[in-house]
Biopython code that builds the backbone (N, CA, C, O; Angstrom):
import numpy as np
from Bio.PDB.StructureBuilder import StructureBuilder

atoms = [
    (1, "UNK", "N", (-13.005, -25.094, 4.293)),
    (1, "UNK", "CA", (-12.209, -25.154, 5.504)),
    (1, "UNK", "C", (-11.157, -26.257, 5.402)),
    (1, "UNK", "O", (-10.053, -26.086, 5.918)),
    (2, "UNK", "N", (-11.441, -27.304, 4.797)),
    (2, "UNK", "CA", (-10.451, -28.381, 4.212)),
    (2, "UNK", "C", (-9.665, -27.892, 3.891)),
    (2, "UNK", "O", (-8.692, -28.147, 4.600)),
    (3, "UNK", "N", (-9.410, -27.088, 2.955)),
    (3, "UNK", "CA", (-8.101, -26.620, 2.213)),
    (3, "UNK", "C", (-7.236, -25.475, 3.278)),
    (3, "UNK", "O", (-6.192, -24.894, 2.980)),
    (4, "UNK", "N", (-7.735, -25.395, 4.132)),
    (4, "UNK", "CA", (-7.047, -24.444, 5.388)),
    (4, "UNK", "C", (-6.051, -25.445, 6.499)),
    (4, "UNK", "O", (-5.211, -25.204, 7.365)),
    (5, "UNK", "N", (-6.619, -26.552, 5.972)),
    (5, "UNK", "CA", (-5.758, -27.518, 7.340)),
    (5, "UNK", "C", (-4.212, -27.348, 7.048)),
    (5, "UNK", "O", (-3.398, -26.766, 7.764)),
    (6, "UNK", "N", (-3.942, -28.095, 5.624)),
    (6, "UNK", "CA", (-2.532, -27.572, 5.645)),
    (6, "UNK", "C", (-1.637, -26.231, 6.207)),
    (6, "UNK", "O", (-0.447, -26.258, 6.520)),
    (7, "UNK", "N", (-2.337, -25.322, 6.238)),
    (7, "UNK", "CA", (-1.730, -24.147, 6.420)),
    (7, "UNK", "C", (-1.267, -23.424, 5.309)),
    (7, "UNK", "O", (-0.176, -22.861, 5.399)),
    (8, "UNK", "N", (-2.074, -23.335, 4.044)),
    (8, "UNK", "CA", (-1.253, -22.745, 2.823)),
    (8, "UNK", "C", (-1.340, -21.446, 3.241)),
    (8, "UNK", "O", (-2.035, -20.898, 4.096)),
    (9, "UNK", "N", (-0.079, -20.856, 2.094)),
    (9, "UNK", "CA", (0.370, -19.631, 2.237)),
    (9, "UNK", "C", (-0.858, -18.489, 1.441)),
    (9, "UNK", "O", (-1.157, -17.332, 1.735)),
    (10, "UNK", "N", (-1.354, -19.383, 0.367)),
    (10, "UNK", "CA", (-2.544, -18.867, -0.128)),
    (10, "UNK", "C", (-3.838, -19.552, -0.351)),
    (10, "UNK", "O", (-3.878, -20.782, -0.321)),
    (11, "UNK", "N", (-4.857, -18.872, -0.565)),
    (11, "UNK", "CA", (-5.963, -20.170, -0.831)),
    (11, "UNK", "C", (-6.626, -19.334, -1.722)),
    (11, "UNK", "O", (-6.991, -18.160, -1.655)),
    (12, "UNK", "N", (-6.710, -20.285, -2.656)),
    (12, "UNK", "CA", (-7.252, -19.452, -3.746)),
    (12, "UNK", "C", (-9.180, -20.062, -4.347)),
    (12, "UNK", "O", (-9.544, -21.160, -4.768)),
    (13, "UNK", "N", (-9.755, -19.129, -4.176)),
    (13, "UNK", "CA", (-11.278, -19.138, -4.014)),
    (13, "UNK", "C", (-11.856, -18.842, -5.641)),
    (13, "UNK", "O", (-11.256, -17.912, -6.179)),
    (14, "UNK", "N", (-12.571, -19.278, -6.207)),
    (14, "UNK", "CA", (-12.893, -19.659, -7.824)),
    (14, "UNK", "C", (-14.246, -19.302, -7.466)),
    (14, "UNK", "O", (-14.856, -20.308, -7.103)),
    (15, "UNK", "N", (-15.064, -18.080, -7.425)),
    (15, "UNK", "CA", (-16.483, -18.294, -7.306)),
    (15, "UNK", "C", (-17.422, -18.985, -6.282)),
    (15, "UNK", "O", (-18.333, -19.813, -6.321)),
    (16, "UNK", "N", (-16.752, -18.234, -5.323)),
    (16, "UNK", "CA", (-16.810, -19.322, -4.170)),
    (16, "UNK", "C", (-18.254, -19.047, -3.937)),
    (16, "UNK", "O", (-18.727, -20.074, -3.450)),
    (17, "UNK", "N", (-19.051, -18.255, -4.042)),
    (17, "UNK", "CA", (-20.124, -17.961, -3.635)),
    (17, "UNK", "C", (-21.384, -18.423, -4.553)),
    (17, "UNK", "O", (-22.551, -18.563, -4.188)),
    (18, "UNK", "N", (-20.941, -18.582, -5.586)),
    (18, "UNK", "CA", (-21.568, -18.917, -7.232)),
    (18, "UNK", "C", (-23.100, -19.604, -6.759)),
    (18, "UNK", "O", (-24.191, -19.131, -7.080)),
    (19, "UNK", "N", (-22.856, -21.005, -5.801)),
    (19, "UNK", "CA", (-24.332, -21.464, -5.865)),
    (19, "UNK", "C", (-25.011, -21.486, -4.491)),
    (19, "UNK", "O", (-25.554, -22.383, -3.846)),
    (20, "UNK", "N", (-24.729, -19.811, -4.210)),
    (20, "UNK", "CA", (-25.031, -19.785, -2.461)),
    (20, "UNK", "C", (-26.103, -18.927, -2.734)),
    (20, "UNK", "O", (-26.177, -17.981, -3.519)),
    (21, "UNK", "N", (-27.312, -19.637, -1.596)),
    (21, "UNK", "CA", (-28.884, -18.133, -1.458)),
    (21, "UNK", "C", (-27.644, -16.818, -0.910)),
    (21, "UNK", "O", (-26.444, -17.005, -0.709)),
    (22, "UNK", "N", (-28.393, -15.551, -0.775)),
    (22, "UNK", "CA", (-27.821, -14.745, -0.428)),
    (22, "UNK", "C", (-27.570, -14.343, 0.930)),
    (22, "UNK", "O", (-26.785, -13.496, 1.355)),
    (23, "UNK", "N", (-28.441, -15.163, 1.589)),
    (23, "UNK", "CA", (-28.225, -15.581, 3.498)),
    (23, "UNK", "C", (-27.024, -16.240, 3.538)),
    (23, "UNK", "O", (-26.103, -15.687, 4.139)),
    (24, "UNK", "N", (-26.843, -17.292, 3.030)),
    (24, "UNK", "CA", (-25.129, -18.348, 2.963)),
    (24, "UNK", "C", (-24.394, -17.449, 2.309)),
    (24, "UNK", "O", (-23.294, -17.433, 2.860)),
    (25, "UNK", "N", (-24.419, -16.757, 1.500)),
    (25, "UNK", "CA", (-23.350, -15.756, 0.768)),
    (25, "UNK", "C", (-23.112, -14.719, 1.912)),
    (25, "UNK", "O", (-21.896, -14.655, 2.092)),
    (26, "UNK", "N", (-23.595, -14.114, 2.522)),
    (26, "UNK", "CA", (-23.568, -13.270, 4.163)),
    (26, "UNK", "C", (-22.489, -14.501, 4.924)),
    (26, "UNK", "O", (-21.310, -14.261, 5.183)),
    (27, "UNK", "N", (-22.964, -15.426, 5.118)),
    (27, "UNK", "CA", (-22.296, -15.893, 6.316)),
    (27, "UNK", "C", (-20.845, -16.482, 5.919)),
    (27, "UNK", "O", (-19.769, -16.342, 6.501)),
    (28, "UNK", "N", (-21.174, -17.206, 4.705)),
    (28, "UNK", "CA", (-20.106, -17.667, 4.402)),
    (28, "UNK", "C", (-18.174, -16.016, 4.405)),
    (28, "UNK", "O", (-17.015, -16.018, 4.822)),
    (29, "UNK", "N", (-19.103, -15.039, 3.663)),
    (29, "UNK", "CA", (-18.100, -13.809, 3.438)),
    (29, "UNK", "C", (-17.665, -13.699, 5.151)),
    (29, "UNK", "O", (-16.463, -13.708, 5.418)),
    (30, "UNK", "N", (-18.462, -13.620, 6.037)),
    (30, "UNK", "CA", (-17.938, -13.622, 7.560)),
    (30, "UNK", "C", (-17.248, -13.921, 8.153)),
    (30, "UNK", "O", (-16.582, -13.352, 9.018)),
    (31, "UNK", "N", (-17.316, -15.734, 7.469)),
    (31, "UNK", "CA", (-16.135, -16.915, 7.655)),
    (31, "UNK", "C", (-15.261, -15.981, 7.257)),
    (31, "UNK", "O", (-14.556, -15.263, 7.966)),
    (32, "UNK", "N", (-15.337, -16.023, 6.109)),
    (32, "UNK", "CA", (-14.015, -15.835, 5.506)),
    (32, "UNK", "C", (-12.590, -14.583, 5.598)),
    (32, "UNK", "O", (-11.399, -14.537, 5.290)),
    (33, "UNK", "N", (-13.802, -13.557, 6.325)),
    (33, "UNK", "CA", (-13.143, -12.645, 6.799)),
    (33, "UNK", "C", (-12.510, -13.371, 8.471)),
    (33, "UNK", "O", (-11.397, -13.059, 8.896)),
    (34, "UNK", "N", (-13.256, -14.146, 9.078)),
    (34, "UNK", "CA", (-12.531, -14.466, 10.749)),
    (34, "UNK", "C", (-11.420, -15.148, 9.848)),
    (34, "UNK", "O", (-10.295, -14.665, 9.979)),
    (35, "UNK", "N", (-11.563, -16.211, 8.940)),
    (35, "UNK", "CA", (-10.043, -16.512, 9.240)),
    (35, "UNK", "C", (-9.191, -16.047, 9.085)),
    (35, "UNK", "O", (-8.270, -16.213, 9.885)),
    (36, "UNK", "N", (-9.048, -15.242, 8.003)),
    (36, "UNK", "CA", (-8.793, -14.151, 7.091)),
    (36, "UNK", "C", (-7.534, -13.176, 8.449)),
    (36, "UNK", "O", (-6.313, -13.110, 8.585)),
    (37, "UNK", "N", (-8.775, -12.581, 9.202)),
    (37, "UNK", "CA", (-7.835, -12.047, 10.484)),
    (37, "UNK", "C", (-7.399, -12.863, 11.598)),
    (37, "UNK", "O", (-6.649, -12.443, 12.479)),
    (38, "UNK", "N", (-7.928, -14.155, 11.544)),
    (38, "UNK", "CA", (-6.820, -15.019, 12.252)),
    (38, "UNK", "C", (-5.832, -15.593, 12.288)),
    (38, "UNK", "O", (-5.179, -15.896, 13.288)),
    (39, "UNK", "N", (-5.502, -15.914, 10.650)),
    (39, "UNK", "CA", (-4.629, -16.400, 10.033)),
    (39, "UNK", "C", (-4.116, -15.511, 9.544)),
    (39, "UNK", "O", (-3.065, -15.531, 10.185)),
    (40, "UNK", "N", (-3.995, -14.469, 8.686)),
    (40, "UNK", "CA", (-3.161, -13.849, 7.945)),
    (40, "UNK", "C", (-3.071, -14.621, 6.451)),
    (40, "UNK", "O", (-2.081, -14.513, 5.729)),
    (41, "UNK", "N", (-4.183, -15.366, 6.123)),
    (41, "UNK", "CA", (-3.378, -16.617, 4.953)),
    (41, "UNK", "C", (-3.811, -15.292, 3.606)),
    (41, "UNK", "O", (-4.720, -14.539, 3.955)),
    (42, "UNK", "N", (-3.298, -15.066, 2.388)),
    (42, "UNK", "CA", (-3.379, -14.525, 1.380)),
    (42, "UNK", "C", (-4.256, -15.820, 0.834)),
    (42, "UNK", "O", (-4.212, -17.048, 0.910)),
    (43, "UNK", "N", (-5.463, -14.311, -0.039)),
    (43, "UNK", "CA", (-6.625, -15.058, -0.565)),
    (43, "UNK", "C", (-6.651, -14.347, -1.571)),
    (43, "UNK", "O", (-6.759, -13.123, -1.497)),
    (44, "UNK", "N", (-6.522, -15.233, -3.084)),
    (44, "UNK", "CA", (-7.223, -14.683, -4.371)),
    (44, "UNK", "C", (-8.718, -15.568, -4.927)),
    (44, "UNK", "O", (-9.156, -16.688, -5.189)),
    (45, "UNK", "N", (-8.957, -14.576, -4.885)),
    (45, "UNK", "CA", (-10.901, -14.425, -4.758)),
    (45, "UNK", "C", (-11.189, -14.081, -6.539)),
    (45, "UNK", "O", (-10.888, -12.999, -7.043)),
    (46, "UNK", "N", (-11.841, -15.271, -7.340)),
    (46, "UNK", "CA", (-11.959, -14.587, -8.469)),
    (46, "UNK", "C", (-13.699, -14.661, -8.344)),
    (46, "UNK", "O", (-14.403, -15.555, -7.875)),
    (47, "UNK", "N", (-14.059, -13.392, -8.942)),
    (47, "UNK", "CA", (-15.525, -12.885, -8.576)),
    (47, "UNK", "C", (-16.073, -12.449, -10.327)),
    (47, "UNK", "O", (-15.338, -12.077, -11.242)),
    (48, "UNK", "N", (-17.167, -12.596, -10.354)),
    (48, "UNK", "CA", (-18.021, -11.723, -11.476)),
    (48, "UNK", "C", (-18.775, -10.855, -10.378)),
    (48, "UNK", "O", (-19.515, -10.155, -11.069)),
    (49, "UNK", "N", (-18.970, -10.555, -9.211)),
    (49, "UNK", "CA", (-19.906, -9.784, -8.564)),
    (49, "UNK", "C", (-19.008, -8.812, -8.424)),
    (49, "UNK", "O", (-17.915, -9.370, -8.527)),
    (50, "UNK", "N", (-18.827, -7.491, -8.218)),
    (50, "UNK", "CA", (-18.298, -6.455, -8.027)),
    (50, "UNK", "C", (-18.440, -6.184, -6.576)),
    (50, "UNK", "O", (-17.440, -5.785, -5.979)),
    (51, "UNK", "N", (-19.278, -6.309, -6.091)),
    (51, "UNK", "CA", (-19.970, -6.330, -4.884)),
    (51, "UNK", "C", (-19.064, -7.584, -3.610)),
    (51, "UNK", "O", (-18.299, -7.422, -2.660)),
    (52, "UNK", "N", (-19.527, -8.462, -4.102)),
    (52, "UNK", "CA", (-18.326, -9.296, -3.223)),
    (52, "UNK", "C", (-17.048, -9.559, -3.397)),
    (52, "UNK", "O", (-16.382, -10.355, -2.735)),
    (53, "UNK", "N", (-16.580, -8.698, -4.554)),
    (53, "UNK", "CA", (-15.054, -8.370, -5.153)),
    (53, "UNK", "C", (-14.343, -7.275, -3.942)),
    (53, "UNK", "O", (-13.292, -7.430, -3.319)),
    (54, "UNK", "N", (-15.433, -6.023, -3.868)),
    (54, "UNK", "CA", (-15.000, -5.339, -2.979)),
    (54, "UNK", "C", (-15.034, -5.292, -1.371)),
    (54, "UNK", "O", (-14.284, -4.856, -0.498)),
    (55, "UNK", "N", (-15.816, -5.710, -1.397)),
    (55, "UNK", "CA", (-16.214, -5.957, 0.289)),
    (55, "UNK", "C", (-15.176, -6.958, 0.616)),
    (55, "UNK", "O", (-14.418, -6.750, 1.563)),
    (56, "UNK", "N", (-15.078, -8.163, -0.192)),
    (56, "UNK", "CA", (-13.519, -9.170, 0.370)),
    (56, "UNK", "C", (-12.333, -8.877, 0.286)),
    (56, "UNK", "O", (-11.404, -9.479, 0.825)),
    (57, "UNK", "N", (-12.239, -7.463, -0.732)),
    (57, "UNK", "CA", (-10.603, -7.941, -1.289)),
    (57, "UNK", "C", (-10.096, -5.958, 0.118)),
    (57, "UNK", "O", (-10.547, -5.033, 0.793)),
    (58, "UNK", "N", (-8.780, -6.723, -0.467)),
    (58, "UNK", "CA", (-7.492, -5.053, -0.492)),
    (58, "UNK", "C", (-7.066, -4.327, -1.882)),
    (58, "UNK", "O", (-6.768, -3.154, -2.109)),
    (59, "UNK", "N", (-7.145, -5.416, -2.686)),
    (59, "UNK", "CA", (-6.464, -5.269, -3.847)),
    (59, "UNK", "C", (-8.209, -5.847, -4.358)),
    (59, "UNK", "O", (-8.939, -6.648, -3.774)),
    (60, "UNK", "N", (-8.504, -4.910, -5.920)),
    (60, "UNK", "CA", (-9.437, -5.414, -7.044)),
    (60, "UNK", "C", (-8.578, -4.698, -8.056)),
    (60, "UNK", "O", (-8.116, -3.562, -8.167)),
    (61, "UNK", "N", (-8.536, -6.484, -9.161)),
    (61, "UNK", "CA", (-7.713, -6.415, -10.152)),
    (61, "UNK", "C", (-8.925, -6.881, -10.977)),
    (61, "UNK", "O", (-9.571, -7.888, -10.687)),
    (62, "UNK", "N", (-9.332, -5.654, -12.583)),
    (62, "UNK", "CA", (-10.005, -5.878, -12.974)),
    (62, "UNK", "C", (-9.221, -6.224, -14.469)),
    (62, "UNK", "O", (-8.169, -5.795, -14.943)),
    (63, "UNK", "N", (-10.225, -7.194, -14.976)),
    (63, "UNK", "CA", (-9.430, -7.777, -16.316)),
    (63, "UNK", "C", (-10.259, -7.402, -17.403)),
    (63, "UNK", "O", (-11.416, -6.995, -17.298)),
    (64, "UNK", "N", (-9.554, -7.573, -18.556)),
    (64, "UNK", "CA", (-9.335, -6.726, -19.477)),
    (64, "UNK", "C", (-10.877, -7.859, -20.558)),
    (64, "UNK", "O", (-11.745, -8.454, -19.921)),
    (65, "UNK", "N", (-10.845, -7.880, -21.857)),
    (65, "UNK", "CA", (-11.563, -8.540, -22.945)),
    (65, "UNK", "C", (-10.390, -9.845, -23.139)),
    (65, "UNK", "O", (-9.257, -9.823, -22.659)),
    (66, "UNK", "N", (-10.922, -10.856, -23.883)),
    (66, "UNK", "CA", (-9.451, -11.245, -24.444)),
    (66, "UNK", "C", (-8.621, -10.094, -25.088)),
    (66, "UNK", "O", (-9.033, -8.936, -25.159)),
    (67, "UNK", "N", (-7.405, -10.522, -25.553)),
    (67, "UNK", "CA", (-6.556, -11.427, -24.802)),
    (67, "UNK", "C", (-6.613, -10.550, -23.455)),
    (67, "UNK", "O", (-6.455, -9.346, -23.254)),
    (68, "UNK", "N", (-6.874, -11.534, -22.695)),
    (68, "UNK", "CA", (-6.834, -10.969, -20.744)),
    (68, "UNK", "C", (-5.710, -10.421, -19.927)),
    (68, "UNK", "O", (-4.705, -11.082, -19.666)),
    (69, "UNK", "N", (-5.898, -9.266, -19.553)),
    (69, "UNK", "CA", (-4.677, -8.553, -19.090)),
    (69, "UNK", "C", (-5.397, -8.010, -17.860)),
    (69, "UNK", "O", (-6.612, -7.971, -17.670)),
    (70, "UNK", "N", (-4.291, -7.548, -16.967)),
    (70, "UNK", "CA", (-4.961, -6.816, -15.700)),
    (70, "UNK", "C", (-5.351, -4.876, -16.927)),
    (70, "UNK", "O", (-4.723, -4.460, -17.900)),
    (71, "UNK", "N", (-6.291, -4.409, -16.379)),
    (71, "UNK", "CA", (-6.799, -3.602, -16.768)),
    (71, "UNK", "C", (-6.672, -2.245, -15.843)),
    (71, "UNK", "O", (-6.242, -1.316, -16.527)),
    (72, "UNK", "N", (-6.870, -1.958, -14.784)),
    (72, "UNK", "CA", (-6.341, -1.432, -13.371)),
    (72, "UNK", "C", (-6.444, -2.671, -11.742)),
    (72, "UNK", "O", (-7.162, -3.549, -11.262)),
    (73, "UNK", "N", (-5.783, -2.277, -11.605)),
    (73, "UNK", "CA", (-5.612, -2.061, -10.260)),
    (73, "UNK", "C", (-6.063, -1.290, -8.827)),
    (73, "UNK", "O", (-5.305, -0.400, -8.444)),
    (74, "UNK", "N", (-7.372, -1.616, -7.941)),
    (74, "UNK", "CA", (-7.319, -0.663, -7.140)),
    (74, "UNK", "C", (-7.718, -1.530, -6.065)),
    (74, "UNK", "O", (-8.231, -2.629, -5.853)),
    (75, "UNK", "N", (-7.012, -0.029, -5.202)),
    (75, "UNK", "CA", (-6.393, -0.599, -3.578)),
    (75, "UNK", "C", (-8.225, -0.188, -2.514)),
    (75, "UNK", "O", (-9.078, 0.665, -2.759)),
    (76, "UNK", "N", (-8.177, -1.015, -1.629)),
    (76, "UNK", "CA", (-9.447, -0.561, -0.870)),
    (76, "UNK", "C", (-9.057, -1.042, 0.802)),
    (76, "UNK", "O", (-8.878, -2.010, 1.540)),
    (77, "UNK", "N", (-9.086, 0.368, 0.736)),
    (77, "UNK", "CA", (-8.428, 0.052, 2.648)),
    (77, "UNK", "C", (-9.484, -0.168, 3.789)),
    (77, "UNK", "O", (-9.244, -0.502, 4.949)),
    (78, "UNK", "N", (-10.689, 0.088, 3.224)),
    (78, "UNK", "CA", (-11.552, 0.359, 4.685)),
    (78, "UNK", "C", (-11.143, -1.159, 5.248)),
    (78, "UNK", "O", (-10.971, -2.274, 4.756)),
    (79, "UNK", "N", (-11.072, -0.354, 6.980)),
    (79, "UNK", "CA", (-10.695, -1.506, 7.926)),
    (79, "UNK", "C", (-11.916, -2.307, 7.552)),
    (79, "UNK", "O", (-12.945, -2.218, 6.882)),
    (80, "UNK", "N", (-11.099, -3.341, 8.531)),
    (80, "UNK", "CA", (-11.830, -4.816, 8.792)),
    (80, "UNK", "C", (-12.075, -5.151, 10.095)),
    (80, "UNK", "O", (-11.045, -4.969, 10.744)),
    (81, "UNK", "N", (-13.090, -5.612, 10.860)),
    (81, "UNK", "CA", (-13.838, -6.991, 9.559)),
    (81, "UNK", "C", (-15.212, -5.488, 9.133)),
    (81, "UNK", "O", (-15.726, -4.538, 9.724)),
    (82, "UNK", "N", (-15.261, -6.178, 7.676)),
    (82, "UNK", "CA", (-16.088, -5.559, 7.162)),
    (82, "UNK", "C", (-17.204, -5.720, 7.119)),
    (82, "UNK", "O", (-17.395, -6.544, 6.225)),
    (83, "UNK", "N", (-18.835, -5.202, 7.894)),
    (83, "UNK", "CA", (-20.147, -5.408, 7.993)),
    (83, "UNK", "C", (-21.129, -5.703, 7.139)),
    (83, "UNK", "O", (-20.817, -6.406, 6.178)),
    (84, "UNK", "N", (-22.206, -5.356, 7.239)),
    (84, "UNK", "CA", (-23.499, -5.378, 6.230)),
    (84, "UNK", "C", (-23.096, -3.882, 6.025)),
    (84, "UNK", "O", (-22.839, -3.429, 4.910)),
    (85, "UNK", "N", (-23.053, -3.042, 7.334)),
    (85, "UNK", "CA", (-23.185, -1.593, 7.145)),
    (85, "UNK", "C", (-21.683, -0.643, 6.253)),
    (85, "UNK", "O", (-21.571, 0.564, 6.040)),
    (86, "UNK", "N", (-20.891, -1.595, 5.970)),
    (86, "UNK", "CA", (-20.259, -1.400, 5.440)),
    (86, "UNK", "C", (-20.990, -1.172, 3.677)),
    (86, "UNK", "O", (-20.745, -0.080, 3.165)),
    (87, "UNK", "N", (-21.626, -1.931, 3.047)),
    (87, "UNK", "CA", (-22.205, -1.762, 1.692)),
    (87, "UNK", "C", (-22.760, -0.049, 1.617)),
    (87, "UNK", "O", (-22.732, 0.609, 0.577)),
    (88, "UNK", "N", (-23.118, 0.328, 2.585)),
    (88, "UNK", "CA", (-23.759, 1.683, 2.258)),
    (88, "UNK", "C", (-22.974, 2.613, 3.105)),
    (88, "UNK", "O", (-23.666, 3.324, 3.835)),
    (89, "UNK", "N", (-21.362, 2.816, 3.198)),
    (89, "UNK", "CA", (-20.425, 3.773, 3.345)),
    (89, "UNK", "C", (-20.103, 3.983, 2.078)),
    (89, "UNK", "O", (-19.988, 3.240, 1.104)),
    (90, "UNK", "N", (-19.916, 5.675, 2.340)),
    (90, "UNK", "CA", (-19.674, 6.181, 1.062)),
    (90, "UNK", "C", (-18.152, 5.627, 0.254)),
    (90, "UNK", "O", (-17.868, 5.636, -0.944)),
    (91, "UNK", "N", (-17.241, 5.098, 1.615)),
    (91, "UNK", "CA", (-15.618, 4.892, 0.340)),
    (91, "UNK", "C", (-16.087, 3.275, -0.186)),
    (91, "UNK", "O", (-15.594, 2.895, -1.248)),
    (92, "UNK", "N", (-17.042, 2.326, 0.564)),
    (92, "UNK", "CA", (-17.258, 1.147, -0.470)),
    (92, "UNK", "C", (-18.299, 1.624, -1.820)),
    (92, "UNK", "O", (-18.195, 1.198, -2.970)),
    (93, "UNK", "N", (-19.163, 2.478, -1.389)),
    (93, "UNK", "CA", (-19.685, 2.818, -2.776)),
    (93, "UNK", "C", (-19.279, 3.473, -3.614)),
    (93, "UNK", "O", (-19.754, 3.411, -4.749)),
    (94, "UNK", "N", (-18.492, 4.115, -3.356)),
    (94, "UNK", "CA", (-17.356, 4.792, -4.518)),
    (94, "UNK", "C", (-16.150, 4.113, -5.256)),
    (94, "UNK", "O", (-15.579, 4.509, -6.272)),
    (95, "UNK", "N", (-15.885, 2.934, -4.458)),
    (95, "UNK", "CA", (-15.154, 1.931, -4.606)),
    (95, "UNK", "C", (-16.105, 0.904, -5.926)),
    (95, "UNK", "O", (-15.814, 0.573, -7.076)),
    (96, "UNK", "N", (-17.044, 0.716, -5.243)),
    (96, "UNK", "CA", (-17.612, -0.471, -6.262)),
    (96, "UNK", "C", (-18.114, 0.461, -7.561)),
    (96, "UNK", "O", (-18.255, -0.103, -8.647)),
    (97, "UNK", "N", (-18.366, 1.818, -7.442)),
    (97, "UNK", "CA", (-18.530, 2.682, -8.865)),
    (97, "UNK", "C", (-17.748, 2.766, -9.492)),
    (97, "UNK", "O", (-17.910, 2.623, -10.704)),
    (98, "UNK", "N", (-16.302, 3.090, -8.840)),
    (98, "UNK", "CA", (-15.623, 2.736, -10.044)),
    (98, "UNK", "C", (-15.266, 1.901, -10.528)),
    (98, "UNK", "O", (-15.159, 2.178, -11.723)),
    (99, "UNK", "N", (-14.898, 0.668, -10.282)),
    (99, "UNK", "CA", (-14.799, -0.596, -10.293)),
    (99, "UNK", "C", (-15.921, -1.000, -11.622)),
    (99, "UNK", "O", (-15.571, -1.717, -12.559)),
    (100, "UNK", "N", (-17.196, -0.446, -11.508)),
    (100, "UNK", "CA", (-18.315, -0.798, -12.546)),
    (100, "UNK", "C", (-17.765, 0.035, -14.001)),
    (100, "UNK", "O", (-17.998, -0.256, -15.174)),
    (101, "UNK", "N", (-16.989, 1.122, -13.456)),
    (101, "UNK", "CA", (-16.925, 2.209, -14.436)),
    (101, "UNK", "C", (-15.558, 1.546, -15.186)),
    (101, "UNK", "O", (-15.414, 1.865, -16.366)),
    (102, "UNK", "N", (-14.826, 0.900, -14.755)),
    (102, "UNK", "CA", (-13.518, 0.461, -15.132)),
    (102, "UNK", "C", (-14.219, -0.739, -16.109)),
    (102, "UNK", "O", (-14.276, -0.637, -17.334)),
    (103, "UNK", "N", (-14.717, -1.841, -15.374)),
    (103, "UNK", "CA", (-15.636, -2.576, -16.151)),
    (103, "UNK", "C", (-16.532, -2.633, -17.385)),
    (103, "UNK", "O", (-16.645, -3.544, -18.204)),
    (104, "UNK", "N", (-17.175, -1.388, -17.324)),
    (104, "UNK", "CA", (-17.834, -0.486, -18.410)),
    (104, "UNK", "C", (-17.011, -0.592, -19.271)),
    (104, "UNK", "O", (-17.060, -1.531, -20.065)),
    (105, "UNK", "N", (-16.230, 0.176, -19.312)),
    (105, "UNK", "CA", (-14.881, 1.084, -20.088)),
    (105, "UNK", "C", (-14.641, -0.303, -21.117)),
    (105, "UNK", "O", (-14.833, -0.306, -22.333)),
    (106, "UNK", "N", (-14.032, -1.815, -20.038)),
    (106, "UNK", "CA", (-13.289, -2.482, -20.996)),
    (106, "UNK", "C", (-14.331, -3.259, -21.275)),
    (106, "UNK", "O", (-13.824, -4.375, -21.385)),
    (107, "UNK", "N", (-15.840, -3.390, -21.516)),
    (107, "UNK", "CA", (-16.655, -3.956, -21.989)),
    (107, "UNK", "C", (-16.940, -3.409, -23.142)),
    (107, "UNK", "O", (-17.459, -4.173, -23.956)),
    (108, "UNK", "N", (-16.753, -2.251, -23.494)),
    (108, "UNK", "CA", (-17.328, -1.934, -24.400)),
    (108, "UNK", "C", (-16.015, -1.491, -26.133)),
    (108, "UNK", "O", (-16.141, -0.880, -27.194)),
    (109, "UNK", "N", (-14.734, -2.397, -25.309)),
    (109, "UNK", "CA", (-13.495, -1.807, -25.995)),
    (109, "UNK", "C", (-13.735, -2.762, -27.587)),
    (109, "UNK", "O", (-12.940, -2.622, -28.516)),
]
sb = StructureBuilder()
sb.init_structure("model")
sb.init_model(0)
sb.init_chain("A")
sb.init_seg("    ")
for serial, (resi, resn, name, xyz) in enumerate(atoms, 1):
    if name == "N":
        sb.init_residue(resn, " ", resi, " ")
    sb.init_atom(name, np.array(xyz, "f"), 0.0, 1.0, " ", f" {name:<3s}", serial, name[0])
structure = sb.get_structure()
């Protein structure tokens, strides 16, 4: 929340969840969605979870092996704010499948 006082235009989040139980990983994603629609501030979210890649973002940009390149690009519209009950709608689970499947693909290049 510190880094929100200024008012940046972006705030950029590094694993933000990395050493949270999965109760603080719930609440904290909540935060982050109120300010998210209170502010309007642009957030790049870098994730290894696929799972909290999709549920936070609009945009999941998946990267490549070295040398690191964007790999695709995909857009995820379901409105906001986004729930618990959101994880088990069919466009976030089709969303985070492919997302695994894109992942797959350049894991194994």
């Amino acid at each position: 929340m510190r880094a929100l006082a200024p008012g940046p235009e972006v705030l950029f989040l590094d694993e933000p969840f990395s050493a949270l139980d999965f109760e603080m990983t719930l609440f904290i994603r909540e935060k982050l969605q109120e300010v998210f629609l209170q502010t309007g501030t642009t957030m790049l979210l870098v994730s290894h979870d696929l799972e909290e890649a999709v549920y936070l973002a609009d945009q999941v940009l998946l990267l490549t092996k070295r040398p690191t390149r964007v790999a695709e690009i995909l857009d995820y519209t379901d409105a906001r704010p986004r729930t618990v009950e959101t994880l088990s709608e069919p466009s976030f689970i089709q969303m985070k499948k492919l997302s695994l499947e894109i992942f797959q693909r350049e894991v194994r290049k």
